[in-house]
Backbone as CSV, one residue per row, in Angstrom:
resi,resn,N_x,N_y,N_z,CA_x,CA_y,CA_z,C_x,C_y,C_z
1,UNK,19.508,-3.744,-1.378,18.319,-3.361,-0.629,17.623,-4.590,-0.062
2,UNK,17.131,-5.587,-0.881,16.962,-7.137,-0.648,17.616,-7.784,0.329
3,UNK,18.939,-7.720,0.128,19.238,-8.816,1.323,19.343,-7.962,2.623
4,UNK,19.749,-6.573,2.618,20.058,-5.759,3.791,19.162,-5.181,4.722
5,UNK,18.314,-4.274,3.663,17.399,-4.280,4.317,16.167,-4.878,4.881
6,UNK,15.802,-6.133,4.022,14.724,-6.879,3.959,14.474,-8.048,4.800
7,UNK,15.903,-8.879,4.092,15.692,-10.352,4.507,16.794,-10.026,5.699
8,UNK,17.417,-9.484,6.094,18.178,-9.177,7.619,17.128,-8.488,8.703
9,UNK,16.007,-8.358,8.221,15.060,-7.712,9.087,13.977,-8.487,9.242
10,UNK,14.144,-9.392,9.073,13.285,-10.625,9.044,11.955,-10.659,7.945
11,UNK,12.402,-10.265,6.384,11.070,-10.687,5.311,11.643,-11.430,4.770
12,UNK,10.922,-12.412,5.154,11.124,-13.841,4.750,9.994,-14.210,3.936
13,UNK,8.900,-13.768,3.134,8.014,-14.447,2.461,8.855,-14.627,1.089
14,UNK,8.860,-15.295,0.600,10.144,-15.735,-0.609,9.227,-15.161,-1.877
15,UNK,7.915,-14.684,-2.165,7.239,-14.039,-2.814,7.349,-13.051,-2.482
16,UNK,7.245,-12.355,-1.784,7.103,-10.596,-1.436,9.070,-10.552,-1.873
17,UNK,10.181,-11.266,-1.784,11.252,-10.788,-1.801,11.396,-10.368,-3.536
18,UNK,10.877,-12.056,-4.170,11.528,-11.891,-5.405,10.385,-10.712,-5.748
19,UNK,9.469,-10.575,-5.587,8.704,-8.987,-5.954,9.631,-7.866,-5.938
20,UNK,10.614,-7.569,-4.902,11.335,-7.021,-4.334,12.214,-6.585,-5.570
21,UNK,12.518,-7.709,-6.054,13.755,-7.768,-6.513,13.602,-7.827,-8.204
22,UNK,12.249,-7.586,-8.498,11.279,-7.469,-9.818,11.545,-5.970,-10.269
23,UNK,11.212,-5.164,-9.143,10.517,-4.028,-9.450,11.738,-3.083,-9.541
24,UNK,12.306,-2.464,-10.466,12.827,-1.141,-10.049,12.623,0.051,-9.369
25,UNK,13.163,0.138,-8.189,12.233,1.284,-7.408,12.681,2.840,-7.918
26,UNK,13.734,2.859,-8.375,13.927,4.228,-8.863,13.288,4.879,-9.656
27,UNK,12.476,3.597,-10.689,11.652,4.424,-11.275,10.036,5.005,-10.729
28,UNK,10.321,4.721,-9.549,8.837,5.542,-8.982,9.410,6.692,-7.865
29,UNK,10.633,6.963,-8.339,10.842,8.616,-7.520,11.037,9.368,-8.439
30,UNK,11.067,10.463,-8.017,11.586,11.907,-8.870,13.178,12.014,-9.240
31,UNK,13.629,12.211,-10.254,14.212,12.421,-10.851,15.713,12.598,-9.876
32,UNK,15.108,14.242,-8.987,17.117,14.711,-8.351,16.515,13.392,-6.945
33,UNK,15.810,12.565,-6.912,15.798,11.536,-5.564,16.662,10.364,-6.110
34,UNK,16.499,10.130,-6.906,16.782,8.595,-7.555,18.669,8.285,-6.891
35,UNK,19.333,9.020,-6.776,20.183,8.554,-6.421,20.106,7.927,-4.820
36,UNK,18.595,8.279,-4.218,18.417,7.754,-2.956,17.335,6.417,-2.935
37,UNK,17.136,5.877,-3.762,15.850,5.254,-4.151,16.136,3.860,-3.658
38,UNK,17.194,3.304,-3.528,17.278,2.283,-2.404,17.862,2.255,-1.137
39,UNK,18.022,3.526,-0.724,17.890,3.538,0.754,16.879,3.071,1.384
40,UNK,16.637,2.464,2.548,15.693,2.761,3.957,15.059,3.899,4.154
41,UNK,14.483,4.780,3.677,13.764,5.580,4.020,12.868,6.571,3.045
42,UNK,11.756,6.705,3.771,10.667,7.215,2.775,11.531,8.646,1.679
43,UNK,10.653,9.019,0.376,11.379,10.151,-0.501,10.292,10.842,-0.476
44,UNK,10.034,12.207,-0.605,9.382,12.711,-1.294,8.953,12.463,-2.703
45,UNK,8.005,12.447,-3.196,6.870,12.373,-4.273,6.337,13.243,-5.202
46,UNK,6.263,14.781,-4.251,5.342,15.800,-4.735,3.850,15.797,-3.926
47,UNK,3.600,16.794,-4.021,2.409,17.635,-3.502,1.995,16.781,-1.661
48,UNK,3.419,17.237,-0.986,3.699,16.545,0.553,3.213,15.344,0.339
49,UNK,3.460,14.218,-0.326,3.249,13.009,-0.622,4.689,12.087,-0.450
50,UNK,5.035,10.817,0.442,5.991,10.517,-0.478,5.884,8.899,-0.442
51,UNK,6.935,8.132,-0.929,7.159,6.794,-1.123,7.436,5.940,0.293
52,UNK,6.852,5.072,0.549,7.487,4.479,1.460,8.603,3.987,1.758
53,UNK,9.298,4.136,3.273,10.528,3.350,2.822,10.179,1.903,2.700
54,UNK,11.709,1.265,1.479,11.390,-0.307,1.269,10.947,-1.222,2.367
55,UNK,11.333,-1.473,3.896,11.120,-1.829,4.857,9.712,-1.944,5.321
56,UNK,9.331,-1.037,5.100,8.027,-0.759,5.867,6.354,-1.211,4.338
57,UNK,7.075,-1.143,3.464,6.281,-1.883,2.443,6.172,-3.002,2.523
58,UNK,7.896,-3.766,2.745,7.595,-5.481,2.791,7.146,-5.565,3.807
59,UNK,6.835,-4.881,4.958,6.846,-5.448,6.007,4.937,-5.584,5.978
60,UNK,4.300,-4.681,5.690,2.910,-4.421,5.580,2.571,-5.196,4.244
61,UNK,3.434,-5.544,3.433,2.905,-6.392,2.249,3.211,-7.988,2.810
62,UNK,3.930,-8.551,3.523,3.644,-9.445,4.490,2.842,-9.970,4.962
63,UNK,2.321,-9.152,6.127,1.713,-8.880,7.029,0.116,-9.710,6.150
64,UNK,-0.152,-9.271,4.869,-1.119,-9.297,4.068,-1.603,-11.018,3.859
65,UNK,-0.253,-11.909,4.292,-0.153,-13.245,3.558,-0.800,-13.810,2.503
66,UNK,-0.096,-13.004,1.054,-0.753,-13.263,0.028,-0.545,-14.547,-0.413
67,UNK,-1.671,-15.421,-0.935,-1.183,-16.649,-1.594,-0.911,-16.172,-3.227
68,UNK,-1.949,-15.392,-3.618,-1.573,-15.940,-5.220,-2.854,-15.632,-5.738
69,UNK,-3.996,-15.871,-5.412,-5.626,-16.201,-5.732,-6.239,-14.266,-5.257
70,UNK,-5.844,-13.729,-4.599,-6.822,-12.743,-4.375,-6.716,-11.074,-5.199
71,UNK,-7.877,-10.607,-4.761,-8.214,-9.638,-5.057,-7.904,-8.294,-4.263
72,UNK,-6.773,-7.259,-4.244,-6.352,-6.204,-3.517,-6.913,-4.662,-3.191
73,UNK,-6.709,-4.106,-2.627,-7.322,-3.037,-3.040,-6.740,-1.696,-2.068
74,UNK,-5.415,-1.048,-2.787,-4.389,-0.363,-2.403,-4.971,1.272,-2.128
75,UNK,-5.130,1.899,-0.945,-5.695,2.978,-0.634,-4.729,4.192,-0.721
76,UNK,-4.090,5.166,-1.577,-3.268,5.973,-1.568,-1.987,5.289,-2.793
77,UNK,-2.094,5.323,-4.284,-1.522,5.090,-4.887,0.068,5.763,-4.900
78,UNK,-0.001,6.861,-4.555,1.270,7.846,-4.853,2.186,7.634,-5.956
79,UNK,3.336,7.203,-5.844,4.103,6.915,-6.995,3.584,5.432,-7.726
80,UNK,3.092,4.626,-7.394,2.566,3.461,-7.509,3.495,2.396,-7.350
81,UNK,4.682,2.686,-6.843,5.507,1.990,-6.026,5.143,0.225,-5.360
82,UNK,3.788,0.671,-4.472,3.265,-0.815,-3.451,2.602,-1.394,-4.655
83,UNK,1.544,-0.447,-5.153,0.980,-1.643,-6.683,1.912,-2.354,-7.450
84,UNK,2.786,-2.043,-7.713,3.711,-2.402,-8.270,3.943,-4.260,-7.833
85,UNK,4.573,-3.605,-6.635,4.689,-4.917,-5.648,3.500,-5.781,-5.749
86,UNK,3.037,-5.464,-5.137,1.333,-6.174,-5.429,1.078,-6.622,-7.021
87,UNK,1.505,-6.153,-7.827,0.893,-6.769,-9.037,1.467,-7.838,-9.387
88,UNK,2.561,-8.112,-8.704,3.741,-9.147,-8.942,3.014,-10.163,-8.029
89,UNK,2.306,-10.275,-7.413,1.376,-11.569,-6.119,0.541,-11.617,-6.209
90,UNK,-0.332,-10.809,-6.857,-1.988,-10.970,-6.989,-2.470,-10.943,-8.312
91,UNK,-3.352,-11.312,-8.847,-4.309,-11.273,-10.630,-4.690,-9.556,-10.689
92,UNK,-5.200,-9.272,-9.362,-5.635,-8.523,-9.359,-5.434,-7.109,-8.512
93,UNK,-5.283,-5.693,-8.826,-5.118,-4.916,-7.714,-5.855,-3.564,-8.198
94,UNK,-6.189,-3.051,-7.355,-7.259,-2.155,-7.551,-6.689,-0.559,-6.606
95,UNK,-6.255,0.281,-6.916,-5.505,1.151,-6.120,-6.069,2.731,-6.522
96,UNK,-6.203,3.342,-5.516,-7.056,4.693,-5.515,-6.044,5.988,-4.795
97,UNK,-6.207,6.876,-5.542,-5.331,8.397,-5.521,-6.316,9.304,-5.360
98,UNK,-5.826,9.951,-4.800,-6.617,11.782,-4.473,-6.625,12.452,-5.214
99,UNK,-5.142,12.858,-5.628,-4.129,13.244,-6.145,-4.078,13.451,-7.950
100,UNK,-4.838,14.014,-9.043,-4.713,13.234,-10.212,-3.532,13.155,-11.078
101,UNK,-2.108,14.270,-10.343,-1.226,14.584,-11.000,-0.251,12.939,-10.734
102,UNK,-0.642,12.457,-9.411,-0.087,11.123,-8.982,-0.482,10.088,-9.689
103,UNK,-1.859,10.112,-9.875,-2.562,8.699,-10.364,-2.155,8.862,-12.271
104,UNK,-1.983,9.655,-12.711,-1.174,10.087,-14.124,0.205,9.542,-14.021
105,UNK,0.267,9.946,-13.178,1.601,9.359,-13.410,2.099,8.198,-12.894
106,UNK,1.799,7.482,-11.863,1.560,5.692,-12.009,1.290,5.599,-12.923
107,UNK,0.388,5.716,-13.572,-0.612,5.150,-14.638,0.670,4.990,-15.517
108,UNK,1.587,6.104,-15.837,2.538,6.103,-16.527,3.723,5.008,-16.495
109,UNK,4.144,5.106,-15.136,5.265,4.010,-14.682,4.690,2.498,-15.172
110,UNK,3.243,2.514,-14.587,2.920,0.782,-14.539,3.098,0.114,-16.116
111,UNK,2.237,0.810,-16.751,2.514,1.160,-18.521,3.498,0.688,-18.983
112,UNK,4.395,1.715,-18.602,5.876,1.175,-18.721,6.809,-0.376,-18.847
113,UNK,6.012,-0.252,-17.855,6.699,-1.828,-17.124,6.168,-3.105,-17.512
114,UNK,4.893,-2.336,-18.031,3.519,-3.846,-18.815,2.949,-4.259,-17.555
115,UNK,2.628,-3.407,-16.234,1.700,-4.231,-15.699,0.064,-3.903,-15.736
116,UNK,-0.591,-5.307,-16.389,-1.804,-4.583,-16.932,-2.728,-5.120,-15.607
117,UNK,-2.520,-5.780,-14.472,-3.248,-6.200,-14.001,-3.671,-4.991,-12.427
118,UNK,-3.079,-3.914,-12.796,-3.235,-2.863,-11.575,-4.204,-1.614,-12.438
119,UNK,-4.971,-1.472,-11.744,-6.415,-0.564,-12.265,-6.263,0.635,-10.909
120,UNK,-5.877,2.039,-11.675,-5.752,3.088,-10.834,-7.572,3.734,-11.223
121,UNK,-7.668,4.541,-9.923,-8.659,4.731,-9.892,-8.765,6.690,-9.033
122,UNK,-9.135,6.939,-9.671,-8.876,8.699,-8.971,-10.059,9.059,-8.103
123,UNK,-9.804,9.014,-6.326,-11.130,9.253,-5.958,-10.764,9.213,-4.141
124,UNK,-11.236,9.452,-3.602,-10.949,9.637,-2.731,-11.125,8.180,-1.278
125,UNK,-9.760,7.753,-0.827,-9.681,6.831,-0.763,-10.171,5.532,0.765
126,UNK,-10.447,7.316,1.210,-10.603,6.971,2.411,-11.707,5.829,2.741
127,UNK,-13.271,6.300,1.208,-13.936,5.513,1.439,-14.339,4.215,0.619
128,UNK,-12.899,3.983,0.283,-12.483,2.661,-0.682,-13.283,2.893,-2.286
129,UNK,-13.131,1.877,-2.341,-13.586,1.622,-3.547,-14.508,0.552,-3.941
130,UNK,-16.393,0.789,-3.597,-17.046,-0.109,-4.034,-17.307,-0.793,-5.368
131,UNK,-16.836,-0.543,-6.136,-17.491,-0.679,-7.407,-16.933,-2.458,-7.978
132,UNK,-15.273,-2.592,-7.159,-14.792,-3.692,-7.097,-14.475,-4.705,-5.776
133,UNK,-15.487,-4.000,-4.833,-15.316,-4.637,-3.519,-16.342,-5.941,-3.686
134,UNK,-16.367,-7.299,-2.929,-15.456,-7.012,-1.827,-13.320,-7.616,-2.160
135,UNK,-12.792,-7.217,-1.200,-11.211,-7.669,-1.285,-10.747,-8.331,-0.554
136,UNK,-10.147,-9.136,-0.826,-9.546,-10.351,-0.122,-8.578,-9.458,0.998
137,UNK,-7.812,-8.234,0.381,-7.333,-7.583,0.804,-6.635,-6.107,1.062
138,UNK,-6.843,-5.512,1.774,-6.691,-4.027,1.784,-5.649,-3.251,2.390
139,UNK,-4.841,-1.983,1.758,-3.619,-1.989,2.431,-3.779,-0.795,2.519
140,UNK,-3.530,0.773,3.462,-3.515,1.679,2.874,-2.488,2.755,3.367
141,UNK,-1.848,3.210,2.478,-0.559,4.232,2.415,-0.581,5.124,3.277
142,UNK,-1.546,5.377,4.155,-1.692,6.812,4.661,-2.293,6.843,5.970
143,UNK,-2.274,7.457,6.971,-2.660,7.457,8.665,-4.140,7.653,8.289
144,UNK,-4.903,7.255,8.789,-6.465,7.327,9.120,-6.346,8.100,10.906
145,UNK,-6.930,8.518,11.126,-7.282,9.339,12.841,-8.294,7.859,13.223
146,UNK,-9.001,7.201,12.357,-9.463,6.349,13.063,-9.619,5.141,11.850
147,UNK,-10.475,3.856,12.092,-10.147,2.847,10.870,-11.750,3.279,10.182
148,UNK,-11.742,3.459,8.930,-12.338,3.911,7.969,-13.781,2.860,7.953
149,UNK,-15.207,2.714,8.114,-15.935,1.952,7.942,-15.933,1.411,7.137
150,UNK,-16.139,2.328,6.099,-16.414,1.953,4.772,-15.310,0.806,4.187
151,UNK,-14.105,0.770,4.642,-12.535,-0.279,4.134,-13.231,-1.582,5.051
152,UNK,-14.076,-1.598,5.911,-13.958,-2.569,6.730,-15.692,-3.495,6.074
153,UNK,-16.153,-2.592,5.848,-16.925,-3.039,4.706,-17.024,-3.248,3.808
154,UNK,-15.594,-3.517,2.945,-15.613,-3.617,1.422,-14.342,-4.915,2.217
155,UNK,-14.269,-5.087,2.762,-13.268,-6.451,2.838,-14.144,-7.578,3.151
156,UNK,-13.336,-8.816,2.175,-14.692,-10.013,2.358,-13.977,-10.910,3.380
157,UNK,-15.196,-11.762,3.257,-14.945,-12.355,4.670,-13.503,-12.895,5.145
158,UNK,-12.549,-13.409,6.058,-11.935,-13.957,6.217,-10.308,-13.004,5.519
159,UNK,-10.847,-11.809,5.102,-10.241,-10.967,4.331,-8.984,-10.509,5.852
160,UNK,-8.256,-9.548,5.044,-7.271,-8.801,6.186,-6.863,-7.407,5.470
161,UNK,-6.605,-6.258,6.376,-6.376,-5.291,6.085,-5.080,-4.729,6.976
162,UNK,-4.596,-3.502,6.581,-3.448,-3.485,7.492,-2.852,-1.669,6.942
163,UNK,-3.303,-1.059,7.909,-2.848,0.370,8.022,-2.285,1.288,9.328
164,UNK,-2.106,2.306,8.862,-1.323,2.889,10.335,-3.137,4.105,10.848
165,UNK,-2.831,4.198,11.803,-4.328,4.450,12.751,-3.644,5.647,13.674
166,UNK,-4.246,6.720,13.789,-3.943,7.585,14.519,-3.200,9.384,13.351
167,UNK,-3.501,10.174,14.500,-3.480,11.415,14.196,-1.737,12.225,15.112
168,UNK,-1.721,13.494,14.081,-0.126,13.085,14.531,0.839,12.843,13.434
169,UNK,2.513,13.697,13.561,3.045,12.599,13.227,3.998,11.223,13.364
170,UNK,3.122,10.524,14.674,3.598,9.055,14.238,2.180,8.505,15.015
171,UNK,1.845,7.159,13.964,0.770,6.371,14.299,1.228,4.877,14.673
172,UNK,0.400,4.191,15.160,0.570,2.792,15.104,-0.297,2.066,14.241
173,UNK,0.619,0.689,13.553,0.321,-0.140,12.390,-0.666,-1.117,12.879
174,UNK,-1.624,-1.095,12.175,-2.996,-2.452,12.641,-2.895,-2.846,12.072
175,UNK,-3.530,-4.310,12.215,-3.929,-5.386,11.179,-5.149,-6.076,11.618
176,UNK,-6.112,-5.559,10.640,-7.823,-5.813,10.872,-8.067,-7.532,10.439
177,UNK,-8.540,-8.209,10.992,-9.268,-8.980,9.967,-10.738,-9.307,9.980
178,UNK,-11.457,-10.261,9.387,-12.952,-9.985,9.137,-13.338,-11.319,9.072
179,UNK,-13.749,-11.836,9.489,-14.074,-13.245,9.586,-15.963,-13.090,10.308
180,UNK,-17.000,-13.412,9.507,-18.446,-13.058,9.450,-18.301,-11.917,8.784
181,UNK,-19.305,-11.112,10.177,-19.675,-9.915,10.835,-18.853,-9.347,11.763
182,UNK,-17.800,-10.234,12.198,-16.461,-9.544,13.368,-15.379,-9.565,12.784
183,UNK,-14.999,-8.201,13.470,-13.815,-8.129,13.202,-12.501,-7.837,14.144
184,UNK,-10.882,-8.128,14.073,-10.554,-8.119,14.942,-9.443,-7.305,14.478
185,UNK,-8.691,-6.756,15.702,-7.418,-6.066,15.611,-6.165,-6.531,16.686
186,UNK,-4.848,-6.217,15.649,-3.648,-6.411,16.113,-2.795,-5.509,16.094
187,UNK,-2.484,-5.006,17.308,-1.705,-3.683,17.259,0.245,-4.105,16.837
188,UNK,0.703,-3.405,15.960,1.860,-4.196,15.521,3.496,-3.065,15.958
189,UNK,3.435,-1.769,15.100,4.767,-0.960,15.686,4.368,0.607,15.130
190,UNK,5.259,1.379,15.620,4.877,2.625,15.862,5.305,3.302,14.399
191,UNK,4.144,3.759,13.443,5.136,4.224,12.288,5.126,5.716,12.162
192,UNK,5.298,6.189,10.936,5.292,7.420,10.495,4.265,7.674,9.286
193,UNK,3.298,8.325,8.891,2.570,8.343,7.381,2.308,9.692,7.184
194,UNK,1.678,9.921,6.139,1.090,11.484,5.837,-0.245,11.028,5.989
195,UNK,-1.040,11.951,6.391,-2.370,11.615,6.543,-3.176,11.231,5.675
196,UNK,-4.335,10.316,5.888,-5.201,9.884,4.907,-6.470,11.187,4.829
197,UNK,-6.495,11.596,3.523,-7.304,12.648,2.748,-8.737,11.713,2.646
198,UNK,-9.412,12.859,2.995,-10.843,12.833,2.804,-11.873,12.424,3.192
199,UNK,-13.090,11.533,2.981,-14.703,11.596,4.299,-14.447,11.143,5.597
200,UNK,-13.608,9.953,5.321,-13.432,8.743,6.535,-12.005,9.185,7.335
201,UNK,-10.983,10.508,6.391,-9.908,10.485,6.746,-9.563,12.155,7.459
202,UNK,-8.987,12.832,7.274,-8.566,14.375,7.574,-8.824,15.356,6.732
């Protein structure tokens, strides 16, 4: 999956790979999926939810240029798959579900695995999560119809965020960043998501 799909597609951050290559991804699908769990392409999850494909994770966990030092804050946990990733580059990650049959069961996988540094949080995600804002950085699993205020206000300064925008199914991938009081956008490629649930979202 690593070298084929990843680093032939140009992810080259040598941290986001060996993350890559940390995590077992089978164990964040369902059971009759797992024989598909390192393919290219998204799985079903449960309750019209599913996993991203590997591609499109490194590519948005990239995008993020984590050093090492910050604070995350993952919008749409699902299988907990991207935390995963993320817990392997950051001290810290902070990730929010709709869903509570989902966020149970991350909770379960991460457990598993001993990662204590990812804090699931059950709530609706659209309008982040103040309680540990602000974040160096913000990522989120799911199409927004438009970019969420509230995410753009819980990112600190100089921070970056990076989601798919639009209604539909296929959106295009942004990448916000925040430097003051401004903020800017970069329109990047055309993806696919399930919609983002709730105030800020559908």
């Amino acid at each position: 999956m690593v070298a084929h799909q990843l680093r032939s597609r140009g992810i080259s951050d040598r941290r986001v790979l060996e993350a890559f290559e940390a995590i077992p991804r089978h164990l964040f699908v369902p059971e009759d999926e797992r024989d598909f769990a390192y393919e290219d392409r998204p799985l079903p999850i449960g309750f019209h939810q599913t996993i991203s494909q590997p591609y499109i994770v490194a590519y948005m966990t990239q995008l993020l240029d984590l050093t090492g030092t910050e604070c995350v804050l993952e919008v749409g946990t699902g299988s907990g798959y991207q935390a995963a990733i993320l817990s392997k580059l950051v001290p810290e990650v902070h990730t929010i579900e709709l869903i509570p049959v989902l966020a149970e069961g991350a909770t379960r996988v991460l457990a598993d695995l001993g990662m204590t540094n990812v804090f699931i949080h059950i709530g609706d995600g659209s309008i982040g999560w103040a309680e540990s804002a602000p974040y160096d950085a913000i990522i989120v699993s799911a199409a927004a119809p438009r970019v969420p205020k509230s995410l753009l206000n819980q990112l600190a300064d100089h921070g970056r965020m990076i989601l798919p925008v639009g209604a539909g199914g296929f959106q295009e991938l942004e990448l916000w960043r925040r430097e003051g009081e401004s903020f800017s956008r970069e329109a990047l490629l055309a993806v696919a998501f399930v919609p983002l649930r709730g105030k800020e979202g559908v």
